[in-house]
C-alpha positions as CSV (number, residue, x, y, z in Angstrom):
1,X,-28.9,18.7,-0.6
2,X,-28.6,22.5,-2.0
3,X,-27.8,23.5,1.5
4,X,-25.2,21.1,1.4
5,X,-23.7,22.4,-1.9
6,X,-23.8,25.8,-0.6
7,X,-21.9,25.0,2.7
8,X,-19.7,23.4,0.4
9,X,-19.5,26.1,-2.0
10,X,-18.8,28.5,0.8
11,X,-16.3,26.5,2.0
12,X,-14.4,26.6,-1.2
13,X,-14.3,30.2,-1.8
14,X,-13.2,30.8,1.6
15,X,-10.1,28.5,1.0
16,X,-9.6,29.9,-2.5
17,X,-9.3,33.5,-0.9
18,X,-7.2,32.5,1.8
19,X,-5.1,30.5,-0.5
20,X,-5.3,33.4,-3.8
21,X,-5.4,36.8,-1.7
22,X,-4.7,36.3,1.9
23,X,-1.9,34.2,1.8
24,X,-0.2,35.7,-1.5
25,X,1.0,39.3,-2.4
26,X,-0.9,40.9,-5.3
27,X,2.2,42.4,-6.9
28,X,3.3,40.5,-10.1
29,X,6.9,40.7,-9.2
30,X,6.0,39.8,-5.6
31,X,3.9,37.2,-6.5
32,X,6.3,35.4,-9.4
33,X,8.8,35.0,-6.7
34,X,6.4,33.3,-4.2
35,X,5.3,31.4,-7.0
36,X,9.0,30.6,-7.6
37,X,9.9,30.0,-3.7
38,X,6.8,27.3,-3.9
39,X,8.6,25.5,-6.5
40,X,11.8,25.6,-4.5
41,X,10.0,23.9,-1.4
42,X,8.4,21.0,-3.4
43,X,12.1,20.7,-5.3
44,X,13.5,20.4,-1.3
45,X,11.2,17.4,-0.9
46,X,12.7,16.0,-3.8
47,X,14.8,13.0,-2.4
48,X,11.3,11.3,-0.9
49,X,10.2,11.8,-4.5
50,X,12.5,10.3,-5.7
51,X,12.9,7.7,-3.9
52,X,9.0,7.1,-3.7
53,X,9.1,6.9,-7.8
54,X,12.4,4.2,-7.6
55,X,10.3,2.1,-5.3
56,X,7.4,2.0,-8.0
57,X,9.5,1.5,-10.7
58,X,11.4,-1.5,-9.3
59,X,8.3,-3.3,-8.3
60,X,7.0,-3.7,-11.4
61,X,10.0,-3.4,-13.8
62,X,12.8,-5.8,-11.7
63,X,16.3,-4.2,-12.0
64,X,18.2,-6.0,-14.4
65,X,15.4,-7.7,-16.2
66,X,14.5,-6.8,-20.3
67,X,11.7,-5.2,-18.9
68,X,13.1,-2.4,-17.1
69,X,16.0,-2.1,-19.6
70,X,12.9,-1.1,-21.7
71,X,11.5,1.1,-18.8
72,X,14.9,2.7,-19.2
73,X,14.9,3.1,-22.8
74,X,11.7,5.1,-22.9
75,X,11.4,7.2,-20.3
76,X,15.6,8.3,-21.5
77,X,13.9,9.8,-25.1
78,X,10.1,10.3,-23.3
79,X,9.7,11.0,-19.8
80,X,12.2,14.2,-18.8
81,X,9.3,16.5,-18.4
82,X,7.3,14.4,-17.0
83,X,9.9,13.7,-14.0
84,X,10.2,17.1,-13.7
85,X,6.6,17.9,-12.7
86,X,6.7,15.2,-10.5
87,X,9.6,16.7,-8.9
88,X,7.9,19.9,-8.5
89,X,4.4,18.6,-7.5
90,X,3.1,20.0,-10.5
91,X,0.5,17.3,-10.9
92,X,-2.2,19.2,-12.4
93,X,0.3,19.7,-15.9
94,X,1.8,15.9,-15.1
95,X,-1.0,14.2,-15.9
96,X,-1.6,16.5,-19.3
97,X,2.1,15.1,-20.0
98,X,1.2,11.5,-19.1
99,X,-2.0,11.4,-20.8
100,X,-0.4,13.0,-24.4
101,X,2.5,10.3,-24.1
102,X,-0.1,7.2,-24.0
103,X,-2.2,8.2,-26.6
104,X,0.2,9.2,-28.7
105,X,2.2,5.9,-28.4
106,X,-1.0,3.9,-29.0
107,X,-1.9,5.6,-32.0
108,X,1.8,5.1,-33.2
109,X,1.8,1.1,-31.9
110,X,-1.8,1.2,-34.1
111,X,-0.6,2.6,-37.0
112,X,2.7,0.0,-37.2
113,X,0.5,-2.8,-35.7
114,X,-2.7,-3.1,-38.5
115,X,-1.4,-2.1,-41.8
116,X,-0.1,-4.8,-43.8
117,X,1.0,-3.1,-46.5
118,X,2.4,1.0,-47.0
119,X,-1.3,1.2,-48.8
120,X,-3.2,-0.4,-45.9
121,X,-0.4,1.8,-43.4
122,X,-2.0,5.2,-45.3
123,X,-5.1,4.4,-45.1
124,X,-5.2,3.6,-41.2
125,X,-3.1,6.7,-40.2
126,X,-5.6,8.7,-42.3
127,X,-8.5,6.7,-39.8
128,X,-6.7,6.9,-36.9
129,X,-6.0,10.5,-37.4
130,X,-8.4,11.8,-35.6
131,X,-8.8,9.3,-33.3
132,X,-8.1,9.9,-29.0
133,X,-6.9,7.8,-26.5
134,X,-10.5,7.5,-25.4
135,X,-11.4,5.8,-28.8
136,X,-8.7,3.6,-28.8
137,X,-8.4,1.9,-25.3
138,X,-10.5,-0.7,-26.6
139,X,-8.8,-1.6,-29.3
140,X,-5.6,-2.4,-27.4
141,X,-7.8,-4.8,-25.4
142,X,-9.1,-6.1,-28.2
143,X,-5.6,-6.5,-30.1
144,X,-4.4,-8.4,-26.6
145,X,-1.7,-5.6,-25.8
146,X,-3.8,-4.3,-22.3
147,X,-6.2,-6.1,-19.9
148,X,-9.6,-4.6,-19.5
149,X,-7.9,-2.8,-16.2
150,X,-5.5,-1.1,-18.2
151,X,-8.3,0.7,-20.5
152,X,-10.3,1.6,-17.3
153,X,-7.0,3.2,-16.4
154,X,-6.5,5.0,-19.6
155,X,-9.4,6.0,-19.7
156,X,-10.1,7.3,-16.1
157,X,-6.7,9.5,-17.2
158,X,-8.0,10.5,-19.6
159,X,-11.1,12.0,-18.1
160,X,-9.0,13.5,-15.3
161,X,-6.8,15.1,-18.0
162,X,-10.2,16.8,-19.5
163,X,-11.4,17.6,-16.5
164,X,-7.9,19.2,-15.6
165,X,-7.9,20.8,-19.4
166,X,-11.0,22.4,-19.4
167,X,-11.1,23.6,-15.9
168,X,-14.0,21.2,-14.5
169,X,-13.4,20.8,-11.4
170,X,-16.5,19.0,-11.0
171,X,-14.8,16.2,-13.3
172,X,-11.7,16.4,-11.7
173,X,-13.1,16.2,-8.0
174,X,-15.1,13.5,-8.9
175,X,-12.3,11.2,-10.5
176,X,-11.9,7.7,-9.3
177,X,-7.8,8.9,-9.6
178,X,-8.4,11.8,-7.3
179,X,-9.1,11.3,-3.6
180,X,-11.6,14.6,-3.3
181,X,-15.3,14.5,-2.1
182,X,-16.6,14.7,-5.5
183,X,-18.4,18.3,-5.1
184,X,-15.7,21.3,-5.9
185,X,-16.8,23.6,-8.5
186,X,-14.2,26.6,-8.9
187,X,-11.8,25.5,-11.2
188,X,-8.7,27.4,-9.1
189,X,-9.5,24.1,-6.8
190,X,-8.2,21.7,-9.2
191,X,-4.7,22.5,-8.8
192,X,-5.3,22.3,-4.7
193,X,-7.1,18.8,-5.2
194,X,-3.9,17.5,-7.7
195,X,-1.0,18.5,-5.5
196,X,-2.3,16.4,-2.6
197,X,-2.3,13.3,-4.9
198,X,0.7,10.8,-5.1
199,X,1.4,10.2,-8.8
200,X,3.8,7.7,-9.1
201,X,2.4,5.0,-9.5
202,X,0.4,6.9,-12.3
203,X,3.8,7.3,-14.2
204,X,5.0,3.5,-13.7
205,X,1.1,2.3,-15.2
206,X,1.5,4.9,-18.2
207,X,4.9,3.5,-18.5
208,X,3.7,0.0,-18.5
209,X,0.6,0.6,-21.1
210,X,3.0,2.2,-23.0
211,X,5.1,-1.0,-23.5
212,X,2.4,-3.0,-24.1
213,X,1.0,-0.6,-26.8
214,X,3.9,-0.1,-28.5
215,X,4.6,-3.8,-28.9
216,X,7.7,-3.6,-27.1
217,X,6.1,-5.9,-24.6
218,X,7.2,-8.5,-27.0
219,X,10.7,-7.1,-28.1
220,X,12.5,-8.4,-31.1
221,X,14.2,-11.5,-29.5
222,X,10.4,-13.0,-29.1
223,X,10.0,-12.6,-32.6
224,X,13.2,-15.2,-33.6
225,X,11.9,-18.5,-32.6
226,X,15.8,-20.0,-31.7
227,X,16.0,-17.2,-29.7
228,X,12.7,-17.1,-27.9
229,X,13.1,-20.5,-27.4
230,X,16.4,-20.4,-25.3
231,X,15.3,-17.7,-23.4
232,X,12.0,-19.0,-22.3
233,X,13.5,-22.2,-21.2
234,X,16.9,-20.3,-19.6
235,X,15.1,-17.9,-17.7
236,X,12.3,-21.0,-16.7
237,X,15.2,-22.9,-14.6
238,X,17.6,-20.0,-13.5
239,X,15.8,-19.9,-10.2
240,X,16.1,-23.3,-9.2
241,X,19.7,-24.0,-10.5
242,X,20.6,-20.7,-8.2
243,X,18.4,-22.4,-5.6
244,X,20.2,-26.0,-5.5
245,X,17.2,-27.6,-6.5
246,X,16.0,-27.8,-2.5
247,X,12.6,-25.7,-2.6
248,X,11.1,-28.2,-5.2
249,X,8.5,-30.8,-4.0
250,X,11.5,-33.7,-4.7
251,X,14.1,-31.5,-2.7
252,X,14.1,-33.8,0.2
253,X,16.6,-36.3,1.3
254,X,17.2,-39.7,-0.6
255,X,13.9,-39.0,-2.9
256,X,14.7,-41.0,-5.6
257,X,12.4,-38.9,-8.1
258,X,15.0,-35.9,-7.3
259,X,16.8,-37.3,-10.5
260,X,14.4,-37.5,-12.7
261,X,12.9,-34.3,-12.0
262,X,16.5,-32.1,-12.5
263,X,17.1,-34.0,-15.6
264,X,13.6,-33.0,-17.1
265,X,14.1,-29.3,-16.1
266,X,17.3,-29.2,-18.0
267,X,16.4,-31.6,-20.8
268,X,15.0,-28.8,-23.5
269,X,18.0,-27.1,-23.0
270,X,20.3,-30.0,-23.7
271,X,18.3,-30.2,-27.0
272,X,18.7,-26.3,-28.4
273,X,21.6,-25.0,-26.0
274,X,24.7,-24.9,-27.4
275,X,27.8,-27.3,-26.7
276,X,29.4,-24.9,-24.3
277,X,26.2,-24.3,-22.5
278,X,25.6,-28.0,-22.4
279,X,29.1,-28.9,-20.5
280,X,28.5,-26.4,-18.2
281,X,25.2,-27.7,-17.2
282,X,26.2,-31.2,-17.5
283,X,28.8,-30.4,-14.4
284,X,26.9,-28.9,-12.6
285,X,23.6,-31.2,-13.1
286,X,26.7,-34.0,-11.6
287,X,27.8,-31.8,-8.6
288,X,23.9,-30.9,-7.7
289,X,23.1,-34.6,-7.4
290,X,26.3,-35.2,-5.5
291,X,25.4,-32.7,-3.3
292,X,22.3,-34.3,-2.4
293,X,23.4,-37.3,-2.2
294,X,25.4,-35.8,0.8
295,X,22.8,-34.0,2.3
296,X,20.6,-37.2,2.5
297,X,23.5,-39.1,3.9
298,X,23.8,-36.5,6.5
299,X,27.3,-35.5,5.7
300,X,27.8,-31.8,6.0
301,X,31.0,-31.4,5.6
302,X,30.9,-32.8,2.1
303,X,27.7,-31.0,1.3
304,X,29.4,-27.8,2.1
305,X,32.5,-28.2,-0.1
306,X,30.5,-29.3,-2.9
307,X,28.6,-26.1,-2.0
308,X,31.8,-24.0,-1.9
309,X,32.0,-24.6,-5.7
310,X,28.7,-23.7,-6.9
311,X,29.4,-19.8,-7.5
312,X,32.1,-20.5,-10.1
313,X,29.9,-23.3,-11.7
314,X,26.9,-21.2,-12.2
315,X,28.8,-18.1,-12.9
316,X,30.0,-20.4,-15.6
317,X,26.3,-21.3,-16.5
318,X,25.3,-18.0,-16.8
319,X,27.9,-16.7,-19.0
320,X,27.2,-19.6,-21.1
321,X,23.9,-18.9,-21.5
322,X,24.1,-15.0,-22.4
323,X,26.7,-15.9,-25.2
324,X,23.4,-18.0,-26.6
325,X,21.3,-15.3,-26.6
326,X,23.9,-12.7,-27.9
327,X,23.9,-14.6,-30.7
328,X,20.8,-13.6,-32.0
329,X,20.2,-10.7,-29.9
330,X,24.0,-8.7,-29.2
331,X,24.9,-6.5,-26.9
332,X,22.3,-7.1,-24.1
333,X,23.0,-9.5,-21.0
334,X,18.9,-11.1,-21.0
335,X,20.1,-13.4,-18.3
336,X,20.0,-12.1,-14.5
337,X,22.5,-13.9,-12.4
338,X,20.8,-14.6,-9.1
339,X,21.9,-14.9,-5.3
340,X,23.0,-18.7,-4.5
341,X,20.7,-20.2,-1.9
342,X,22.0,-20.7,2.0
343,X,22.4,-23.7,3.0
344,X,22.1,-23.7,6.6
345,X,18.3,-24.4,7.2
346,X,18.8,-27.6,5.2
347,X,22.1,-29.3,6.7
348,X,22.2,-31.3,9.7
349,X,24.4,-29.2,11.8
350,X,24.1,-25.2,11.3
């Protein structure tokens, strides 16, 4: 095993040198500007950056839901910097950046989350005070705000960031984040090891612990039960109103329970929507049916003229339905319209 090590060892401080002496002048002002032109290169790679980091972000914040508008929201008063050392492939000082922004957010979310009073508030900042992000993982497991995978991610950036802090390289090499062989030891390495690592899907999870610490998870509009209520049961149905009611289990010609089931999906809605919304709904609960009623009967060219007017009907739905929401909650569209469902794999002739 020590021979091992020492191969490995050797190995190491013949890349260093290569890397450090070799391969770099050992003039200050000749060396700042091929520090500088290294910077440049990485910044030349930046549309695959960016465009790696987009693909993250959309996956798990949709565009156009609440959730990404909150994405947005942060990383606009939060996250400049830490695009920016993505950008450069600065990873090393990134995950420094990422690592600050958690804790600090969960120690905020903490303090606003278990005081109930500005006595109670004083005396858990003065508790917390001292507290990391390593200390308090738990807590937002424990509170419901992460699953146990988000504190083992926390807390595995975490020890990356120390390792990365305090020039381990040990640490750092032997991260479950980092994919290195577990045995460098010269802490010039670390910054070798990081800028081989992809980290942007280490931004979207900070981003997404972040959320959920803060409480924003469950934004204001959660908190008003009229409110809550209309969005849950909106957002529960837009799908299959967009989709024609055809990919449910009763979507299939002459099934008499077809009825039954569209008027228990919009049912709750009848009850706290408003009269607008309900008008709009009740139209277009009459021209869905109808437009069954065709299908099963095989007659397409009916089917598809009902069809022809389903954009306007739902356009009307929707609009509807974000003038209920803006009433408790202005001056944010909560409801995503959606792409109408084709037809042709369910008509009789294509």
């Amino acid at each position: 095993m020590a021979k091992v090590q020492n191969s490995h060892l050797q190995k190491e401080a013949r890349r260093l040198l290569e890397e450090k002496v070799a391969n770099m002048p050992l003039d200050t002002e000749e060396r700042l500007i091929s520090i500088s032109n290294s910077i440049e290169a990485a910044l030349r790679k930046k549309d695959v950056k960016i465009k790696r980091l987009i693909n993250k972000v959309d996956e798990k914040f949709k565009p156009g839901s609440p959730e990404r508008g909150m994405y947005e929201g942060f990383a606009t008063l939060s996250f400049d910097t830490a695009y920016a050392l993505y950008l450069q492939n600065n990873n090393s000082a990134l995950v420094l950046e990422l690592q600050g922004l958690l804790e600090r957010f969960c120690l905020n979310a903490l303090e606003d989350m278990l005081p109930i009073d500005d006595k109670s508030k004083s005396i858990v900042s003065s508790l917390l005070e001292k507290k990391t992000l390593k200390d308090v993982a738990s807590y937002m497991e424990s509170l419901g705000s992460w699953t146990s995978d988000d504190v083992m991610f926390a807390l595995e950036l975490t020890k990356l960031r120390n390792g990365i802090a305090h020039k381990n390289a040990e640490l750092v090499s032997r991260s479950k984040l980092v994919n290195s062989d577990g045995q460098n030891r010269h802490y010039e390495s670390i910054h070798s090891m990081m800028s081989m690592v992809d980290c942007a899907e280490w931004i979207v999870r900070t981003m997404d612990l972040i959320i959920k610490g803060s409480g924003l998870s469950s934004p204001s509009y959660i908190k008003q039960p009229r409110l809550y209520a209309r969005y849950y049961s909106y957002t529960a149905v837009i799908d299959e109103l967009y989709n024609l009611f055809l990919t449910n289990p009763y979507g299939q010609k002459h099934d008499p329970r077809l009825e039954a089931y569209v008027n228990h999906k919009l049912a709750h809605i009848f009850v706290i929507g408003s009269e607008e919304l309900v008008q709009k709904l009740e139209v277009y609960r009459s021209e869905v049916l109808k437009f069954h009623k065709a299908l099963g009967d095989d007659n397409d060219d009916l089917a598809r003229s009902i069809y022809a007017g389903f954009d306007k009907s739902l356009n009307e739905v929707v609009l509807a339905m974000r003038k209920d929401l803006m009433v408790d909650h202005p001056g944010i569209e909560l409801i995503e319209r959606q792409h109408l469902i084709d037809i042709k794999p369910y008509i009789t002739k294509a």
